[in-house]
Structures are given as structure tokens and as C-alpha cells.
C-alpha positions as CSV (number, residue, x, y, z in Angstrom):
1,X,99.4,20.4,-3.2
2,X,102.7,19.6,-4.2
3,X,105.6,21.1,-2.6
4,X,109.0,21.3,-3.1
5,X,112.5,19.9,-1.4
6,X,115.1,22.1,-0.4
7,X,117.7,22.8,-3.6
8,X,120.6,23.5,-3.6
9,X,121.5,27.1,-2.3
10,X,122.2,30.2,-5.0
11,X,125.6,30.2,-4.2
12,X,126.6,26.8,-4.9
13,X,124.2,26.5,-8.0
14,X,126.4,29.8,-9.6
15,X,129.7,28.6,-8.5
16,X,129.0,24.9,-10.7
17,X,128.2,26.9,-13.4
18,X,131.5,29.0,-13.0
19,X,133.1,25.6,-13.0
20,X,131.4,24.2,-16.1
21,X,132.2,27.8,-18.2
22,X,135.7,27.1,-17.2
23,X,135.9,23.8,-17.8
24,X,134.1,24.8,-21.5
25,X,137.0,27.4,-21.7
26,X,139.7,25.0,-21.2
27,X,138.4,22.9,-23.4
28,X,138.4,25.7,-26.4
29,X,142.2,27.0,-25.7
30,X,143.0,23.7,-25.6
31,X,141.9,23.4,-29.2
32,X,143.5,26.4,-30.1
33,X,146.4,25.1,-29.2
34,X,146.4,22.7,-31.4
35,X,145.4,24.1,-34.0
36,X,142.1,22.9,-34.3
37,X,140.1,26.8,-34.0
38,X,141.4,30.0,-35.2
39,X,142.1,33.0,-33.2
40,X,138.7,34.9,-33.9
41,X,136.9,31.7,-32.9
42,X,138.8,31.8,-29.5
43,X,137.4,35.7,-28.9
44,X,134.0,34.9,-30.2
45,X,134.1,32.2,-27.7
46,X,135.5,34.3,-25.0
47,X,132.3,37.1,-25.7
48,X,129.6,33.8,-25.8
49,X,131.0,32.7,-22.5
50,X,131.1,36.6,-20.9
51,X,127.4,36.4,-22.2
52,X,126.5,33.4,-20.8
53,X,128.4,34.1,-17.5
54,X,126.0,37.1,-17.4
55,X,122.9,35.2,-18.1
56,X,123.4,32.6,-15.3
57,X,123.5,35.0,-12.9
58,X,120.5,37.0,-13.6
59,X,118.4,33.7,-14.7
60,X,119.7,32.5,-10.9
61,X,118.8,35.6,-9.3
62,X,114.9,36.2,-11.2
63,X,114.6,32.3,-9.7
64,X,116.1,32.8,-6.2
65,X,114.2,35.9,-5.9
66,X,111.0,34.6,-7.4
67,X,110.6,31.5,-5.3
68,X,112.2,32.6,-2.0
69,X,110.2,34.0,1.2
70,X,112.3,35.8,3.7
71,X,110.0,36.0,5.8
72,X,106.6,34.7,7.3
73,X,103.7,37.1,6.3
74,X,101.1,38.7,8.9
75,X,97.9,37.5,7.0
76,X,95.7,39.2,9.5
77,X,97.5,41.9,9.5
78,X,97.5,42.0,5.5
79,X,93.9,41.7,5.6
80,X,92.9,44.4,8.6
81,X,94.7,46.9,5.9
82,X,92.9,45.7,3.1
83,X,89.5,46.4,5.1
84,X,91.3,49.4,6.5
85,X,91.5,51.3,2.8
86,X,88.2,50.0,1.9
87,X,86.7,51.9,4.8
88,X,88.2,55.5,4.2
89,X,87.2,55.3,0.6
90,X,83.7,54.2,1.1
91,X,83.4,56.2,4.6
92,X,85.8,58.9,4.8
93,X,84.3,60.6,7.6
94,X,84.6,57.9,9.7
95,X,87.4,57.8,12.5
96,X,89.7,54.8,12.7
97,X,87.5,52.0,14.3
98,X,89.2,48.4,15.1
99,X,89.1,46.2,12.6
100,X,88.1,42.4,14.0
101,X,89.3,39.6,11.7
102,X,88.4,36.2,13.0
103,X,88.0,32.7,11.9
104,X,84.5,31.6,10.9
105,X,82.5,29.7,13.0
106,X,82.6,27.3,9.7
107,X,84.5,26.0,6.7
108,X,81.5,27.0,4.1
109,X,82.3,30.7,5.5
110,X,85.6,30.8,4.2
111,X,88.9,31.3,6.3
112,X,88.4,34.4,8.0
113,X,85.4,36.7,8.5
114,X,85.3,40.6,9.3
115,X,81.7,42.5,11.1
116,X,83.1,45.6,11.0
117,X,80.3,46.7,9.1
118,X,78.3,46.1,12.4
119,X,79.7,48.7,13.8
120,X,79.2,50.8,11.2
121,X,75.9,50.7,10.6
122,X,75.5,51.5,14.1
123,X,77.3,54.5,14.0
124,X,76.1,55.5,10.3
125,X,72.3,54.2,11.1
126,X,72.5,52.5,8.0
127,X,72.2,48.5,7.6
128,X,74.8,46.5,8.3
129,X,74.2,44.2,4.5
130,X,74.4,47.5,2.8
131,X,77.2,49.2,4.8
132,X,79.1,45.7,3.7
133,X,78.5,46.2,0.0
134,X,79.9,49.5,0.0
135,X,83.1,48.0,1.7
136,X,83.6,45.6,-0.6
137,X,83.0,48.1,-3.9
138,X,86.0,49.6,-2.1
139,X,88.2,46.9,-1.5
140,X,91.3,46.3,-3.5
141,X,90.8,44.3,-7.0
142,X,94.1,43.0,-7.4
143,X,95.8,41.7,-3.5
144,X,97.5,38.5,-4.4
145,X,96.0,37.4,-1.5
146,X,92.5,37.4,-1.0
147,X,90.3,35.3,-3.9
148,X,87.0,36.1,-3.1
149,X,84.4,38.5,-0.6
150,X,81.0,37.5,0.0
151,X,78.3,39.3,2.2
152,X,76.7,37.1,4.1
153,X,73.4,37.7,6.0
154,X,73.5,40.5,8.6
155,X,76.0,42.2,7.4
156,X,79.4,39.6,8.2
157,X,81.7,40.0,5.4
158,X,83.1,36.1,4.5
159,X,86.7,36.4,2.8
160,X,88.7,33.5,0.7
161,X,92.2,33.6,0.8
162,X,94.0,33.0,-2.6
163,X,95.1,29.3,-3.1
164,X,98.2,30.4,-5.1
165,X,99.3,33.0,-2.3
166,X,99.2,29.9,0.3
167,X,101.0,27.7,-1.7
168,X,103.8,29.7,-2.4
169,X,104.0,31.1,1.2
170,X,104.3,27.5,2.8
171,X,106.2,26.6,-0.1
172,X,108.5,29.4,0.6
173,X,108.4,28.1,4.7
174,X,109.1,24.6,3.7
175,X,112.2,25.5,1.6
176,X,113.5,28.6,3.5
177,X,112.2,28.1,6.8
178,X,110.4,30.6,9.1
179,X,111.5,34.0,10.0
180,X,109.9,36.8,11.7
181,X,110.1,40.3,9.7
182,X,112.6,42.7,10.9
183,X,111.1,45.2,13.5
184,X,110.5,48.5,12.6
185,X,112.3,50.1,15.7
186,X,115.4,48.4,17.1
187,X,115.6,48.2,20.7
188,X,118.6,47.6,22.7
189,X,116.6,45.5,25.4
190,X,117.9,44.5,29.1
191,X,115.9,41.7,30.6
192,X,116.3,41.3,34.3
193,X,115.4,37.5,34.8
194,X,116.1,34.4,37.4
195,X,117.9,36.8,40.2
196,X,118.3,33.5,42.8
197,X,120.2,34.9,46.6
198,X,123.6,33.8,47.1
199,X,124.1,31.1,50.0
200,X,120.6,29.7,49.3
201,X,119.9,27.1,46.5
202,X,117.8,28.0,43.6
203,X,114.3,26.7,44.8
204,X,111.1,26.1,43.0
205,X,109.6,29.5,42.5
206,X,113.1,30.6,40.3
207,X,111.8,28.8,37.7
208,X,109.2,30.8,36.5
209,X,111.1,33.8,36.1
210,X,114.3,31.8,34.6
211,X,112.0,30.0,31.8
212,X,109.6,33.2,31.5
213,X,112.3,35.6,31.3
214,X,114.4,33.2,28.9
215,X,111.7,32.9,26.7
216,X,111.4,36.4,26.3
217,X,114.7,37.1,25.3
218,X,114.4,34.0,22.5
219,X,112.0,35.8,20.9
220,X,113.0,39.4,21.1
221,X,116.5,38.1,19.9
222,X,114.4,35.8,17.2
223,X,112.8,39.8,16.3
224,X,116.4,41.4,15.8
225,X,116.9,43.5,18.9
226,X,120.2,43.4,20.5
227,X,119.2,42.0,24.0
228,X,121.1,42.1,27.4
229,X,120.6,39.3,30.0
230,X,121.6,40.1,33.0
231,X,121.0,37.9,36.8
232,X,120.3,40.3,39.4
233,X,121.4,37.9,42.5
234,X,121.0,38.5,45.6
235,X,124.8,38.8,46.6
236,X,125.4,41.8,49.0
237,X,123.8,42.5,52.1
238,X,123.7,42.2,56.3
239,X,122.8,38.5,56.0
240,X,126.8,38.3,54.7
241,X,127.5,39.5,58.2
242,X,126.2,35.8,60.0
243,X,127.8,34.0,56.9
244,X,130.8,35.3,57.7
245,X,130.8,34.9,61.4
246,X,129.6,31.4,61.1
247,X,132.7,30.7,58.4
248,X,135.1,32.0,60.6
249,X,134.5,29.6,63.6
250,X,133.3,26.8,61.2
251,X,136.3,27.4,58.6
252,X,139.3,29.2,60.7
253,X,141.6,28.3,57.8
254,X,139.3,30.0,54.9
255,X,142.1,32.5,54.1
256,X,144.8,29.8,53.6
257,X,145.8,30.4,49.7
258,X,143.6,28.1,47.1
259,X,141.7,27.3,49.9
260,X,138.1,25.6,48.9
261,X,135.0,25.6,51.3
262,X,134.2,22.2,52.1
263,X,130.1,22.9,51.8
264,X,127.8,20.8,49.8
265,X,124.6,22.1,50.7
266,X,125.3,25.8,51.4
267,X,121.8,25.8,52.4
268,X,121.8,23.7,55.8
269,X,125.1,26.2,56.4
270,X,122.3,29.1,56.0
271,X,120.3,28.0,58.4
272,X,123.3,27.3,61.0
273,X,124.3,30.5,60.8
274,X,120.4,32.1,60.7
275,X,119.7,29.6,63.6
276,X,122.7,31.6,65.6
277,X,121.8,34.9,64.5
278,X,118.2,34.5,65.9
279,X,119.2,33.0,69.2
280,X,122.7,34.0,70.2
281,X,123.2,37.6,71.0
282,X,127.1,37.2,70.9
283,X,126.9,35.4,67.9
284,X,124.7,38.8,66.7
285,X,127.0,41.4,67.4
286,X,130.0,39.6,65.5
287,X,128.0,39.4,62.7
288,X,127.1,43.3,62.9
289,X,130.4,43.9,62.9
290,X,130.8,41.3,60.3
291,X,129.1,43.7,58.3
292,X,130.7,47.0,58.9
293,X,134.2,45.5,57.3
294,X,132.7,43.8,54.7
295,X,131.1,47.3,53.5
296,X,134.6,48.9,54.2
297,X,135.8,46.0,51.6
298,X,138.7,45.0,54.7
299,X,140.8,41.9,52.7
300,X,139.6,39.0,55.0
301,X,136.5,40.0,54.7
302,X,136.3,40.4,51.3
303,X,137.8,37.3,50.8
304,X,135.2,34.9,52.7
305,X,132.4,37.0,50.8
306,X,134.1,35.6,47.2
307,X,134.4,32.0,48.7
308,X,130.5,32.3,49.6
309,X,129.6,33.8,46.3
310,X,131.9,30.9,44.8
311,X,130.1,28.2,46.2
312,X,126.4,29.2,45.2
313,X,127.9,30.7,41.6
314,X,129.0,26.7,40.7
315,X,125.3,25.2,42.1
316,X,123.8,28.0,39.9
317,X,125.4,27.2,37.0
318,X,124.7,23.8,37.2
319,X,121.0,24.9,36.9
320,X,121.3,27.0,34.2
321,X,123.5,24.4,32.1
322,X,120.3,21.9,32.3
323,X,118.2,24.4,31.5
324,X,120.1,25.7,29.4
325,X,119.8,29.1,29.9
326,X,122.5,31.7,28.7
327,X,122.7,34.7,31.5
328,X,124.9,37.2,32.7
329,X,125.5,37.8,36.6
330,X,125.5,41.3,37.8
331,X,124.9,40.9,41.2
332,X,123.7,43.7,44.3
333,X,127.7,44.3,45.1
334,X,128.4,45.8,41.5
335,X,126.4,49.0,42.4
336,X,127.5,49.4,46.1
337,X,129.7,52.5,44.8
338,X,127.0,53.9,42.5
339,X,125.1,54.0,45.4
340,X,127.1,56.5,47.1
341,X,127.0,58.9,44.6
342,X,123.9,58.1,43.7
343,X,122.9,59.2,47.4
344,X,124.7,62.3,46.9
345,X,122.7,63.3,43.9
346,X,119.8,62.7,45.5
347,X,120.3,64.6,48.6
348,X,122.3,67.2,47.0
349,X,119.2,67.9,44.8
350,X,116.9,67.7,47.3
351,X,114.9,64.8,46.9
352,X,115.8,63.0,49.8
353,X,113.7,63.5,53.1
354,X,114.2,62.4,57.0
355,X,112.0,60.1,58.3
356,X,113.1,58.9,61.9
357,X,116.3,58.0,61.3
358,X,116.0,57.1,57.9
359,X,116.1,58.7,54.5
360,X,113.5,58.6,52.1
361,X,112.1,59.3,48.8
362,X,108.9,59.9,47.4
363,X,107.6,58.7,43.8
364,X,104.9,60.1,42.5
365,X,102.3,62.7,42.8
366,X,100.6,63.3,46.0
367,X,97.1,61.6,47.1
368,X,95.6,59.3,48.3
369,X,96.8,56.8,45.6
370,X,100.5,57.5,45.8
371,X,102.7,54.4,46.5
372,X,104.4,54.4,49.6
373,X,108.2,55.9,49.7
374,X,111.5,54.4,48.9
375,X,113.6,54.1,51.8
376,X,117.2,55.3,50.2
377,X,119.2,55.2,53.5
378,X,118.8,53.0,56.9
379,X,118.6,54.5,60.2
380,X,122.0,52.5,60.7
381,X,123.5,54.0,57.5
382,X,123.2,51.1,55.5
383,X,121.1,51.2,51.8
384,X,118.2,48.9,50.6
385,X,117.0,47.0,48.1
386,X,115.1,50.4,47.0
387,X,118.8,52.2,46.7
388,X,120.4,49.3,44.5
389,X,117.2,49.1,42.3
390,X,117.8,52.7,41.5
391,X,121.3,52.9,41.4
392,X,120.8,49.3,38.9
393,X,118.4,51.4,36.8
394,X,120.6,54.6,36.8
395,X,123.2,52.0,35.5
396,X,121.0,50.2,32.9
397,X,120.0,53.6,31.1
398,X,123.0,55.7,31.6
399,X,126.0,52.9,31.0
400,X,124.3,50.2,29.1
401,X,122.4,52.3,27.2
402,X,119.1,50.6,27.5
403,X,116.4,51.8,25.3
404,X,113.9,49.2,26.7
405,X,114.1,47.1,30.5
406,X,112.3,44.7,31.4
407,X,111.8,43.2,34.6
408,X,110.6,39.5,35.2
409,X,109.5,38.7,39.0
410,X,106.7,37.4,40.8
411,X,103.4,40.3,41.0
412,X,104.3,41.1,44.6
413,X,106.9,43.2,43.3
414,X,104.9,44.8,41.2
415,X,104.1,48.4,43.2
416,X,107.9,48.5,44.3
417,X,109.1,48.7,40.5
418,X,106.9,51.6,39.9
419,X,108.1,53.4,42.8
420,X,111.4,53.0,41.8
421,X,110.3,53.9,38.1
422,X,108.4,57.5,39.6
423,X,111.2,58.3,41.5
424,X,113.6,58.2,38.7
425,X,111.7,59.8,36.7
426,X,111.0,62.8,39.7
427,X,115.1,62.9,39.8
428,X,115.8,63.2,36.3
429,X,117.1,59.9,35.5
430,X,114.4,57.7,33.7
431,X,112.5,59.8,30.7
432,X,109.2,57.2,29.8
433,X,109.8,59.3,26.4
434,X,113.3,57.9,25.7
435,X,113.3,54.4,27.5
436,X,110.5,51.6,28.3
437,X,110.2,49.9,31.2
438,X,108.1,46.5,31.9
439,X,107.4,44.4,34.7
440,X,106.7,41.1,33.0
441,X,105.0,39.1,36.7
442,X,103.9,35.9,37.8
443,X,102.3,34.3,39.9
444,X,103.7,32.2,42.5
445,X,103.6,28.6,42.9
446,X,100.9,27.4,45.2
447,X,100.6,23.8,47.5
448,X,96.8,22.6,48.3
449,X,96.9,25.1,51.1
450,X,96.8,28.0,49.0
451,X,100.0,29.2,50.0
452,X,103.9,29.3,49.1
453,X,104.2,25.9,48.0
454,X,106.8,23.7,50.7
455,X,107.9,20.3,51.8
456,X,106.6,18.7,54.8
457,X,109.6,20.0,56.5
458,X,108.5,23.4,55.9
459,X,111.3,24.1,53.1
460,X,111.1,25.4,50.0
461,X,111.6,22.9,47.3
462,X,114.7,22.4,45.4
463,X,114.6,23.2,41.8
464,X,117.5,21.0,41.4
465,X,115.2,18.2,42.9
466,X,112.1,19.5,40.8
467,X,114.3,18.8,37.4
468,X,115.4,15.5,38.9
469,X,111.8,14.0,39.4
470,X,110.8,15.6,36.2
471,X,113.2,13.7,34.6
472,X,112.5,10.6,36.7
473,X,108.9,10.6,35.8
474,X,108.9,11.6,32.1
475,X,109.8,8.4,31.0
476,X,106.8,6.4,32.2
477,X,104.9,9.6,31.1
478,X,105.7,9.2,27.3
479,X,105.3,5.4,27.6
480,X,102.0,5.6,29.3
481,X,101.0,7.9,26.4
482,X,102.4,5.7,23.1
483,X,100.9,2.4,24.8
């Protein structure tokens, strides 16, 4: 089959020949002029080149359209709705029924075989050979696409795709490239992806959800849909209270103007301050206290939390830059005061309910099935993952005006979306009829012990050092494999 280059594009073709009528036109004033053609030669001239203006352009257009394919065609698809009027004309009583289109087992079947008539004669107690004849009397003559039907034995009907149709489709992909149809609803789609915890590096297990979650929003972009990508991290909470505590005494001259955190590996300075936290009770109740002016956004405090969030910000987007991974943070902190009045709604329409101390909220139904309840407000006062998951989705529906979210983390999380998902919906603000919601989960990553996969330290693994041996060992990889 022979197939075609890419030519020059319809634009440029039409503007040479808008050069060449004026260079023609030029060429018969210039004449005139001199004398050389009369004045009703000049006008007859002007009407041929009007004309042959006009016939350029259509001649380019009946081509362009002719040989160009916008986009890729859904052969199956095509097919199943062949089949599909066949059916209600030969068997109009029938319900809809799936419609299985496979590839043969071989070649001397053709390239794609249908046993729907299987199920039909089952359901008509008629056999299958002859349920298939009356299909095909009902098929549609003139497709384009398919060249030939055959019944083979037991009923499978054996379909040939048209030659002509396959050489102008990947003709059409060779020149014009491939492209996905346009969708037939747009969505404005938020994709919640990556979501790595400020002062710790981004370990192995992020990469699932960054490369899963970027993929997704390749293709739904690739589909048309205006998509949001947004980094959930990790970057409020009471483990701020120990970093803070352990900067102070580590770093008394943090607040100093420009100053710049001398930390490399924010992680060991984690698990300083963790190590303190755990052991030293003094050490505890600064970093309680720690907590209570960071949340009452008190300047010095607010200031050490941005030189924290500074450091693991730069290591994160050294990540995503070799990756290369386009995402936008909005972090736990943006919806600490949408909390609060999120709170207020809740309790002031009666949703909320004490539970020693605390204050939760029910999602769904009652029985025995119902997932367990949200926990809205600490016995301390403080609020929970549960409360800035809501207040996020609140957000997501009501500001960005999401018509689809979609949540990529590990399957543990799984249960705690939809509790979050049944009590917004119980409090008014999701409406399933108005907005989807997905959890897109994974697995996580396993060592030979069938657990969290670690180093012989006991740490998590790096991603950063995951990329770097990747990279280390793909050379000898792709030379073991050309040798």
C-alpha cells in the first residue's frame, strides 16, 4: 500500500497561488501600460483571474476536505452500531443485549468476529446459523467500512473490513497525525494527584500517584476537557509545632530578614525534632504551644512555617522538573479558614454530633454497613484530615467549579473518600447528579517481606535516589538489550 508524505499545508498551498495570480496581474497592467493590450482586455483579465481566484479555493478545499482525517475513528465502535441496527430490524422485540466484537482466533476469519447471535438464539430458541442470516439480511449495504459478512459454523458472524476505508484512515494518520474525537460532554475536571508532606522528602510510594495521576490528566486534556491539577501536600498540621520548636533552638536567627535555612536533608531534621518530641516532655509542651500560635497565624510563627514549606517546596520541584510533571500546589493551610465556617454550617445545621470530646459526623445511612464517622473537630479543638477533605471538596465544587474530581491515592484511602463524599452529600454540598467523583487507587509498593517496601535502615526510600539508579542502570540495560 502506498502512502503518502506530508504536503504542504492548505494555507500555504492558497497563499502561492495568491502570489502567482498577482504576479500574472502584474504582468498584464504592465502590458497595458505599454500599450501592448487594450482596456477591455485588462477587465476581461481582471473577471478570468476573480474566476480563477474562486476556483483555487474551492478545488483546495474539495482536496483538503477529501483527503484529511481529523480524527482517529472507533472501528469497534462503528461496527457494534452496524450490528446494533441489524438487530432491531431483524428482532425488534428484543431488548438491547451487548454486542461483543473481537478479533478472530485466525486470519482466514477475517479481522473481527461478532456471536451475538449466540445469545440470541438462546433467548429466541432459534439456531444460532439462522438467527445469524437474519442479522446479516439486516445489516447495512453501503458502510464504507465493512467489505464483506460471512456466517460461519455455529452461528459466529466473520466480518472484513473495507481495504479502501483502511487505507485512507492510516493514510489520513500518516499525514494529519492522530487525534481523539472531541467528547460529547465537556468536563471541567480537578485531579487531585502526588500530595507528598512538607518537611519529609518525596519517597518511593509518591510515584505512583504523580505518574498515575499525570497520566490521567494527559489524556483527559488529549480528550478536550479543561483539567485542574492541583498537589494536595501535606503542609499544615501539629507536627509544625516540633518543627518549629526544633528551628528555634537549632536556628535562633531564622527571623533575621532574607534569612535562608541552612538544611539539606530536611528529612534527618524531621526525625531530630520527632526524636525530641517522643522522648522529651519539655521539648513536648513547647511544641504544643508551638501549635496554638501557629493556628493564631502569630508573625514569628508564621514565618518559620514559610521557611519550612520553602525548603521542601524547592526539593519538590526538583522532582517534578525530572519528571516532568506540571502541577499546582494547594496545600492543607489554604482551607484552614474554610474550615471554620465550614464547622459552623455544619453544627448550625445540625449535623454535627458529640462524641467524648470530640465532634463528629456521620455519612451515610445507618446499618451495619455504614462507614465509620468523620471526626470534624478534636477533643483539643483542633480539625482533621476529615475537616480539610471536606472543606477541599466544598472548595473544588463551589469555587472552582468542578463538574468532575478525581482523587488519585493508594486503596487504603479508599473508605475515607466515600465518607467524606456521603457526608457531603447528607449536608447539602456534593449532588452525585451535578458532579462526579472518583477515587483512581493503587497499590502500594511492596519489599520481599510483603510489606511497605524500606531500606535496611528501616527508611523509606528516596524517590530522588530511585530516579538516580534508574538512570544509572538504564544504560547498561539498553546495551545489554542491542548487543
Amino acid at each position: 500500500m502506498k502512502v503518502g508524505i506530508a504536503e504542504t499545508p492548505l494555507s500555504e498551498r492558497i497563499e502561492q497561488a495568491e502570489m502567482e495570480i498577482e504576479r500574472l496581474n502584474d504582468i498584464i497592467h504592465g502590458m497595458k501600460d505599454k500599450g501592448s493590450i487594450g482596456e477591455e482586455v485588462v477587465r476581461t483579465s481582471d473577471s478570468v483571474r476573480l474566476k480563477y481566484r474562486l476556483e483555487i479555493l474551492k478545488a483546495e478545499a474539495e482536496r483538503e476536505m477529501k483527503c484529511k482525517r481529523s480524527y482517529v475513528k472507533n472501528v469497534v465502535g462503528m461496527i457494534s452500531a452496524y450490528f446494533r441496527m441489524a438487530i432491531d430490524g431483524a428482532f425488534p422485540q428484543l431488548p438491547q443485549i451487548p454486542i461483543p466484537i473481537l478479533p478472530p482466533t485466525t486470519k482466514k476469519f477475517g479481522d473481527y468476529q461478532c456471536n451475538v447471535a449466540m445469545v440470541i438464539a438462546g433467548k429466541l430458541k432459534k439456531s444460532p446459523k439462522s438467527v445469524a442470516e437474519e442479522i446479516l439480511v439486516h445489516f447495512p449495504k453501503e458502510t464504507g467500512v465493512v467489505d464483506s459478512l460471512e456466517v460461519a459454523g455455529g452461528g459466529f458472524i466473520n466480518l472484513t473490513l473495507s481495504r479502501t476505508f483502511l487505507q485512507e484512515e492510516i493514510q489520513g494518520l500518516c499525514l494529519y497525525g492522530f487525534r481523539f474525537p472531541p467528547p460529547l460532554h465537556f468536563h471541567r475536571i480537578l485531579v487531585d494527584f502526588s500530595s507528598p508532606n512538607v518537611a519529609k522528602e518525596m519517597h518511593v510510594g509518591h510515584l505512583r500517584s504523580t505518574i498515575i495521576g499525570d497520566s490521567i490528566c494527559r489524556l483527559l486534556e488529549e480528550l478536550g476537557h479543561q483539567v485542574i491539577r492541583i498537589n494536595h501536600i501535606g503542609d499544615w498540621g501539629t507536627q509544625f509545632g516540633m518543627l518549629i520548636a526544633h528551628l528555634q533552638e537549632r536556628f535562633p536567627d531564622y527571623l533575621t530578614e532574607d534569612y535562608k535555612l541552612p538544611i539539606t536533608d530536611l528529612q534527618s531534621f524531621y526525625k531530630e525534632s520527632k526524636t525530641r518530641f517522643d522522648q522529651d516532655p519539655e521539648f513536648k509542651k513547647r511544641a504544643y504551644a508551638c501549635v496554638v500560635k501557629l493556628q493564631r497565624n502569630e508573625p514569628s510563627f508564621i514565618r518559620a512555617w514559610k521557611i519550612i514549606c520553602d525548603v521542601s517546596r524547592m526539593e519538590f520541584s526538583k522532582i517534578y522538573s525530572r519528571l516532568g510533571i506540571r502541577i499546582s500546589e494547594r496545600g492543607e493551610s489554604f482551607y484552614q479558614g474554610l474550615m471554620e465556617s465550614l464547622v459552623h454550617e455544619l453544627k448550625t445545621k445540625g449535623f454535627l454530633e458529640e462524641d467524648e470530646g470530640r465532634w463528629i459526623m456521620w455519612g451515610g445511612s445507618e446499618g451495619k454497613d455504614r462507614n465509620p464517622p468523620l471526626t470534624i473537630i478534636k477533643s483539643d479543638g483542633g480539625f482533621t484530615y476529615d475537616t480539610s477533605d471536606m472543606a477541599a471538596l466544598k472548595y473544588r465544587i463551589e469555587e472552582d467549579k468542578a463538574t468532575w474530581v478525581i482523587y488519585v491515592t493508594d486503596a487504603g484511602q479508599v473508605t475515607h473518600f466515600h465518607t467524606v463524599w456521603e457526608a457531603a452529600e447528607r449536608a447539602g454540598i456534593w449532588d452525585r447528579a451535578k458532579v462526579r467523583l472518583d477515587h483512581a487507587g493503587f497499590g502500594v509498593v511492596l519489599g520481599d517481606d510483603k510489606k511497605k517496601f524500606k531500606t535496611r535502615s528501616g527508611d523509606t526510600v528516596k524517590l530522588s535516589d530511585l530516579l538516580d539508579e534508574g538512570k544509572a542502570r538504564a544504560p547498561r540495560f539498553f546495551n545489554a538489550y542491542y548487543e
